[in-house]
VEXTOR-316657 format. One record per residue (C-alpha): z, y, x. Coordinates in steps of 0.02 Angstrom, whole numbers, plus 32768, in hexadecimal, padded with zeros to 4 digits. Layout:
N
ZYX/...
This chain:
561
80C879BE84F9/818279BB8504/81AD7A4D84A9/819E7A6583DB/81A57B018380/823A7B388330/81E97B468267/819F7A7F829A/82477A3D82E6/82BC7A9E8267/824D7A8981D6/82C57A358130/82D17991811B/831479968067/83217A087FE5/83C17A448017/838C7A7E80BB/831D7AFB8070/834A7BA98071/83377C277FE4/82E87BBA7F58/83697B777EF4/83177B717E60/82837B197E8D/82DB7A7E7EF3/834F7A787E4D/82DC7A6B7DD7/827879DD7E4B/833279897E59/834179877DB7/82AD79497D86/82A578BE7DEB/835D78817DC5/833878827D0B/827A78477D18/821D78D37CDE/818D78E27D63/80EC79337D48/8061790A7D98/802A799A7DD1/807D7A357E34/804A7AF97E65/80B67B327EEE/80837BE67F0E/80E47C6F7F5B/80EA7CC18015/80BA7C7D80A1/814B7C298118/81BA7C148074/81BA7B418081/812C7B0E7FF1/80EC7A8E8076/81887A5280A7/81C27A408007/812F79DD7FC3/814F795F8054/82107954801B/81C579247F73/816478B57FA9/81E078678010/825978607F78/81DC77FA7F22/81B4776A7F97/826277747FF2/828576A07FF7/833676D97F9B/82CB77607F05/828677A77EA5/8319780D7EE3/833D78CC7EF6/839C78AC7FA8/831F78328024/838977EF8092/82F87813811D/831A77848184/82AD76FA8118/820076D3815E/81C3774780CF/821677D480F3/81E977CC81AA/813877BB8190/813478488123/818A78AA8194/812E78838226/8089789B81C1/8033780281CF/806777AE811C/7FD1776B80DA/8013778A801E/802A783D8037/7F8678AD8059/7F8679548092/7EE779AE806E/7EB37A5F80D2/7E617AA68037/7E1A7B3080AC/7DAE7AC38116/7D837A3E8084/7D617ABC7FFC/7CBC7A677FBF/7C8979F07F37/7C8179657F9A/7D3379687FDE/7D5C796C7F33/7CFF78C97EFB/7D45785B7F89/7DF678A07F58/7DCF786C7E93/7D8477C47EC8/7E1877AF7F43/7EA377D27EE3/7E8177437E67/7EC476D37EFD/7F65767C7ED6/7FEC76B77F64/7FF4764E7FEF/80A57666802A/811376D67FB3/812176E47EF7/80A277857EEF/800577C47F47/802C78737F54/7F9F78F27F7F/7FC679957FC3/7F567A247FAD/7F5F7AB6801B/7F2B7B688014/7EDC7B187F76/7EA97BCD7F53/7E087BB67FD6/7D9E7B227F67/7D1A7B647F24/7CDB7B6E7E6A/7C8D7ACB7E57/7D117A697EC2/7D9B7AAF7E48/7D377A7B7DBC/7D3379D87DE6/7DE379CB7E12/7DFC79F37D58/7DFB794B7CF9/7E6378E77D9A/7EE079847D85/7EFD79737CBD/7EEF78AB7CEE/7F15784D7D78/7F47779A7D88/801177777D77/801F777E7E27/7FEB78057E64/802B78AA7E6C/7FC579507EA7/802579DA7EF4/7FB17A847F0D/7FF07B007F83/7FC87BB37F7D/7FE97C587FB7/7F747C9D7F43/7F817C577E81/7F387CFB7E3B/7E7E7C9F7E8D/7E9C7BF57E3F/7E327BE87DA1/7EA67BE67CF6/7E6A7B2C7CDA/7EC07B107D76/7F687B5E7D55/7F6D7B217C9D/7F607A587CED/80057A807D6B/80B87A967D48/80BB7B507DD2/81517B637E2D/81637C107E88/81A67C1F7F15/82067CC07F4A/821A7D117FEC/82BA7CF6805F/832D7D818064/834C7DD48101/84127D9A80FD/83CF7CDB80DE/83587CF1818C/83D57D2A81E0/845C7CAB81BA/83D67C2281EA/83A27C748284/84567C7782B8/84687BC88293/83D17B958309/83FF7BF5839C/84A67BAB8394/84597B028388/83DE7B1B8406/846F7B65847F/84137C1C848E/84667CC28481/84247D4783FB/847D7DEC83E0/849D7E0E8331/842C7EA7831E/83947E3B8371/83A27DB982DE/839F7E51825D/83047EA982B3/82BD7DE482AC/82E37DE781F2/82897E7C81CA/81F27E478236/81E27DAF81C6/81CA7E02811E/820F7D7180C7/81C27CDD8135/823B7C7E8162/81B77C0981CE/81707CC0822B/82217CEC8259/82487C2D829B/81BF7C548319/81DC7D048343/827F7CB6837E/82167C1F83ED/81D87CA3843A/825E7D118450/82B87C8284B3/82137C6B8513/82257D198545/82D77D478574/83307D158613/83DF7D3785BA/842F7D7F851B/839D7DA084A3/83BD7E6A8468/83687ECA83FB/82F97F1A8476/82A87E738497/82847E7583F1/822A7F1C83EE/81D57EF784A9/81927E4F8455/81637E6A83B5/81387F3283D9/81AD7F73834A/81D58014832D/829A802F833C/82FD805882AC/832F81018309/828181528318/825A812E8260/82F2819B823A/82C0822182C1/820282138274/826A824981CC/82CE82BD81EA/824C8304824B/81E3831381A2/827883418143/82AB83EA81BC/81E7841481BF/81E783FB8275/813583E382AC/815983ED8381/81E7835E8364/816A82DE8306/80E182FF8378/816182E18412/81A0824983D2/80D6820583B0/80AA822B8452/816381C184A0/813D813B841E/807D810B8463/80A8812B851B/812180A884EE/80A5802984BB/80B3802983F7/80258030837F/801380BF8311/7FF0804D8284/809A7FF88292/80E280A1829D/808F80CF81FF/80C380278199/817E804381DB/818280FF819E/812680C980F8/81AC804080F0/823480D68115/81FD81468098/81FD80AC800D/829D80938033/82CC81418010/827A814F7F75/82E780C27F3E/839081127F63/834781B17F22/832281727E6A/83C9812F7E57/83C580697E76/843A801C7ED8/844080137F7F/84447F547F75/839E7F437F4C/835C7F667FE0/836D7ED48077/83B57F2E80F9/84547F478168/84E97FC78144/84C2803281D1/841E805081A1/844F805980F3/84BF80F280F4/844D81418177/83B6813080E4/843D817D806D/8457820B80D5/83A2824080E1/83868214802B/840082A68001/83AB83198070/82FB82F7803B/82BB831D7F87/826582AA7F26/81A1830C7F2A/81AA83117FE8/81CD82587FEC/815D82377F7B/80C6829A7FD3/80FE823C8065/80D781A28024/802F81F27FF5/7FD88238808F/804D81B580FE/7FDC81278092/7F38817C80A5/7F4E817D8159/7F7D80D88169/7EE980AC8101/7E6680F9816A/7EB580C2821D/7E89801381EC/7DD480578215/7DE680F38273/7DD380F7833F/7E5781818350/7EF4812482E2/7F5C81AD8353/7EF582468306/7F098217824D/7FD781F98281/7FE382AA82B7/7F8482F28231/7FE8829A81A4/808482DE820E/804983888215/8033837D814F/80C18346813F/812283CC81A0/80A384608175/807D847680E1/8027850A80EF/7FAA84C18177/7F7C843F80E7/7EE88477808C/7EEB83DB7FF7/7F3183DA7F4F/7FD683907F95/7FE98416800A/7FBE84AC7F8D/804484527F12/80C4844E7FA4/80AE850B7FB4/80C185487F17/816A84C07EEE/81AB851A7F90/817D85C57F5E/81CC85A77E9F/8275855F7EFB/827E86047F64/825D86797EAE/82E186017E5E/8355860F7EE9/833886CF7EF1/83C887497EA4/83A487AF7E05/839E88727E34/841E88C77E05/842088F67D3B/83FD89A97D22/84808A1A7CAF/841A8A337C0F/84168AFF7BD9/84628B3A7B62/840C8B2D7AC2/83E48BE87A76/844B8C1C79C8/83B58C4B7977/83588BE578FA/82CD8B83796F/82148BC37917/81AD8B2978F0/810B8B167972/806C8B487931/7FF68AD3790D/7F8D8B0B79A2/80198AEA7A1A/803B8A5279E7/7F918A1A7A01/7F838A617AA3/7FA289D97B31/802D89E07B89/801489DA7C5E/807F89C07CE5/80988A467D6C/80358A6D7DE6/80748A2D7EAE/80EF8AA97EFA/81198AFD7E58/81DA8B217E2F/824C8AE17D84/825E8A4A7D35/81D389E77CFF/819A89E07C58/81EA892F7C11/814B890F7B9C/80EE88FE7C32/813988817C7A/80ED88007C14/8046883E7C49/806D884B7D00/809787887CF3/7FFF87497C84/7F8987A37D1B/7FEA87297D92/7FF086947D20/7F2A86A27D19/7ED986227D8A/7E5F867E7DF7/7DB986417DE3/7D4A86277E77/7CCD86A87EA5/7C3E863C7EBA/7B9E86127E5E/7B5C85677E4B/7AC785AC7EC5/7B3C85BA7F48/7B65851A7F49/7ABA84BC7F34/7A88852B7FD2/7B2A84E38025/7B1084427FF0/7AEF83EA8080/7B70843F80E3/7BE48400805D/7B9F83598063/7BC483508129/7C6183A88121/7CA682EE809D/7C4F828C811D/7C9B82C081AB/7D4882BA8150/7D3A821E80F4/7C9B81AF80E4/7CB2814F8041/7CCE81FE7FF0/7C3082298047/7BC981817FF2/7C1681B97F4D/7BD182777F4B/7B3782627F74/7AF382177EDA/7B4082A47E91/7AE783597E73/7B2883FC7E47/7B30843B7DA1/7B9184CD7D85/7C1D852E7DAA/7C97852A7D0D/7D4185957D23/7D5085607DC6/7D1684C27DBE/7C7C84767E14/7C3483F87D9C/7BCA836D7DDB/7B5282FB7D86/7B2C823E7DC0/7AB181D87D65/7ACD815C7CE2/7B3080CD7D1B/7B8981137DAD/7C3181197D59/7C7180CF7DEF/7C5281687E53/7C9A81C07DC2/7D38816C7DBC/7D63815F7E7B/7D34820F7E9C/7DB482627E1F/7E4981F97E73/7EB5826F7EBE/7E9F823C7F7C/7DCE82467F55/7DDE82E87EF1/7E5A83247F82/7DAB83038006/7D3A835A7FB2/7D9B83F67F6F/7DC58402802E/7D0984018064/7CE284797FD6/7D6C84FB800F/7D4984F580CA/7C6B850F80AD/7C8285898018/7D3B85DE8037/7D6385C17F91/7DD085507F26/7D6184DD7EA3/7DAA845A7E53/7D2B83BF7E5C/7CEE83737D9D/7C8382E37D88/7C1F82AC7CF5/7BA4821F7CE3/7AE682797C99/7AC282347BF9/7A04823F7C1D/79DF82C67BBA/7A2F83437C34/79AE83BE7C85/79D7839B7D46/79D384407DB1/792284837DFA/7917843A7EAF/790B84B27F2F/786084D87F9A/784A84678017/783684C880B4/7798846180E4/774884A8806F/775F855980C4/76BA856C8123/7719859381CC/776D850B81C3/770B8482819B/769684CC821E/771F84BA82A7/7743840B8259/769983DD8283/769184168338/774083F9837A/777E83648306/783A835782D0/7888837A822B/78E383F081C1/79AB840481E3/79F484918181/799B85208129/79DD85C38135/79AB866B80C8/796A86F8811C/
């Protein structure tokens, strides 16, 4: 095979080729010029960020024929067998496909081996994450220690799964993703090298791609070069990797922001019959709407990794837009995004979450209703005061005190149609009658006969909501709430059915069966709580069972006479 990938044939030789972790390749530098080695490491961070490569520079460093030294000169023997992978002193482990015990013991009985070229024996561990319990524990004692010469490197991208005996035996080095500008500038450098023309925007739209892998965006670029005949532009870059262009994520939010259904559902139906995925399109609008909140809580625009242009085009919108809208687009945009993972119609749930967003009057959840009323308080807030009214004059004679039956009398406000001012006292009263949550008109009967409706109605909207509710059973309805009981030890159910996208299910379901608003509380029976009477079976009806026995089947819904 002639040809070698770019992230194999550009991958660093020394520490100073390696972009975006100055700090670690420092500290390493330093450590080996004044002799403070450990003798073991934990590299974790992303993936494509250089861990690998920069255990193999260490190792190089310390068997280089002119080291210990924190510059190999990568022409000695050594250095060439380490770079060419077949050093016998230097032993790379796949921790992901020798994850047992076993593995383990050879490496321990191994490693007691003096080296047979260099200075060290250097084992490097990857994905070191992946060993399992036993295998870690008995890495333990050659971790806290090993002979003199060896060294242990253990690559993750994972540390949170390494046991804390683990991490406490290794000096950790993090390693942090590469910014977009850092990509970019090495990118540039490659296709220069490699005699290749890029256009400037195509190495930005590469940048982004690579979420901070500087490895993924070396081979979006192999391919890239694989795949244009001249200049590579950015539309290569969107044909290859099926991005969504910058462009449609702004006409996807400013779509949202004007409430313009028609122009959101026009632009989903021109984005598929262009060949993207709806999930990408739902990541890149998530990733849109992040970036907004950013810019709309204040924090410099520097903090997030993008270009100018799109920069002061996120500004603009972020003035526009209001923080709750952004917010509840991040909401229902998630959700969506969640449940297309799974769902066969990704396009449906797109168009729905669009619709939400853009009507929020079609939207029947808690997000919706809260929409509504924020847009009906702006329009009161916005609206002028009447015009004041000249007082009358007040009469010259002395004002008689009220009786005390008048003053106990309560005061009312006119009647519709009726002429003159209204009574002022009554205002007050007029406002606590609309401040008063209405309660739903609906008995807790009413729902235990709809229950299974209810039930089917969650199902068909969302099936872990549906798994959840039906341990539960109804208890009461308590000032317009519907409380449910679930038996001891099902706090689980408890606790994922009141979070807000959950709650947001089953309210739904409840309003559409029983046309009225509940509000959905949980509690876990203590045991001692008298469940409700279950409802006649309808085999027991003589009819019924009768038909039962002749014709077969079963019972589907029951419905009163």
């Amino acid at each position: 095979m002639s040809h070698v990938s770019f992230y194999r044939k550009w991958r660093p030789k020394s520490f100073e080729e390696i972009i975006g972790q100055e700090r670690v390749t420092r500290t390493l530098q330093n450590a080996i010029r004044t002799n403070r080695l450990v003798h073991a490491y934990l590299f974790a961070g992303h993936r494509g960020t250089g861990k690998t490569t920069t255990a193999r520079i260490l190792a190089k460093a310390l068997n280089c024929v002119a080291g210990p030294t924190p510059t190999p000169d990568n022409t000695c023997p050594n250095c060439e067998a380490i770079g060419g992978g077949y050093s016998v002193d230097v032993i790379e482990i796949d921790a992901a496909s020798n994850r047992g015990i076993e593995e383990i013991r050879e490496l321990r009985d191994r490693i007691r081996l003096a080296p047979t070229e260099g200075r060290y024996k250097v084992y490097i561990i990857d994905e070191a994450h992946m060993l399992t319990t036993e295998a870690a524990n008995a890495l333990l004692k050659t971790l806290e220690e090993p002979p003199a010469h060896a060294v242990l490197v253990l690559v993750t991208t994972e540390p949170h799964r390494l046991p804390p005996t683990i991490l406490s035996r290794c000096q950790r080095f993090d390693f942090r993703r590469v910014s977009q500008k850092e990509i970019v500038a090495r990118l540039r450098h490659i296709a220069q090298s490699e005699g290749f023309a890029i256009e400037e925007p195509a190495l930005v739209l590469i940048g982004a791609a690579a979420d901070g892998s500087l490895r993924d965006a070396e081979s979006i670029l192999d391919q890239l070069a694989a795949f244009a005949e001249g200049p590579i532009t950015p539309a290569d870059v969107q044909a290859v990797l099926g991005m969504v262009a910058e462009e449609v994520a702004l006409r996807f939010t400013a779509g949202i922001i004007a409430r313009d259904a028609r122009s959101c559902l026009d632009l989903v139906n021109h984005t598929i019959n262009e060949g993207k995925d709806v999930r990408q399109v739902m990541r890149t609008l998530l990733d849109h709407f992040r970036d907004l909140l950013v810019l709309k809580t204040g924090t410099a625009g520097d903090v997030l990794d993008t270009t100018e242009q799109r920069l002061r085009a996120l500004q603009q919108q972020a003035q526009e837009a209001n923080i709750e809208d952004i917010l509840r687009a991040l909401a229902v945009l998630s959700a969506a995004e969640a449940e297309a993972r799974w769902s066969p119609q990704p396009r449906l749930l797109l168009e729905i979450a669009l619709i939400r967003l853009c009507r929020p009057e079609m939207d029947p959840t808690l997000e919706g209703l809260r929409t509504r009323l924020t847009a009906i308080e702006q329009r009161l807030g916005q609206a002028s005061p009447p015009p004041a009214q000249p007082k009358p004059a007040p009469p010259k004679s002395v004002p008689t005190p009220p009786s005390s039956e008048a003053r106990s009398a309560p005061r009312t406000a006119p009647k519709p149609g009726t002429k003159g001012p209204m009574n002022a006292d009554a205002l007050p009263a007029v406002a606590a009658v609309v401040e008063t949550p209405i309660e739903a008109a609906v008995a807790i009967e009413d729902v235990r006969r709809q229950w299974a409706r209810i039930l089917e109605e969650v199902k068909r909207t969302k099936m872990f909501c549906h798994a959840l509710l039906i341990e539960g059973v109804p208890l009461q309805v308590d000032g317009g709430h519907l409380v449910i009981g679930l038996r001891t030890g099902y706090n689980f159910h408890v606790e994922n059915l009141h979070r807000p996208e959950n709650r947001a299910v089953v309210e739904g379901a409840l309003e559409r069966v029983l046309q009225h608003r509940l509000r959905l509380r949980c509690t876990v029976l203590d045991g001692t709580t008298e469940l409700p009477p279950a409802q006649p079976a309808a085999e027991t009806d003589p009819v019924v069972a009768k038909a039962l026995q002749l014709f077969g089947g079963q019972v589907v819904e029951i419905k009163d006479a």
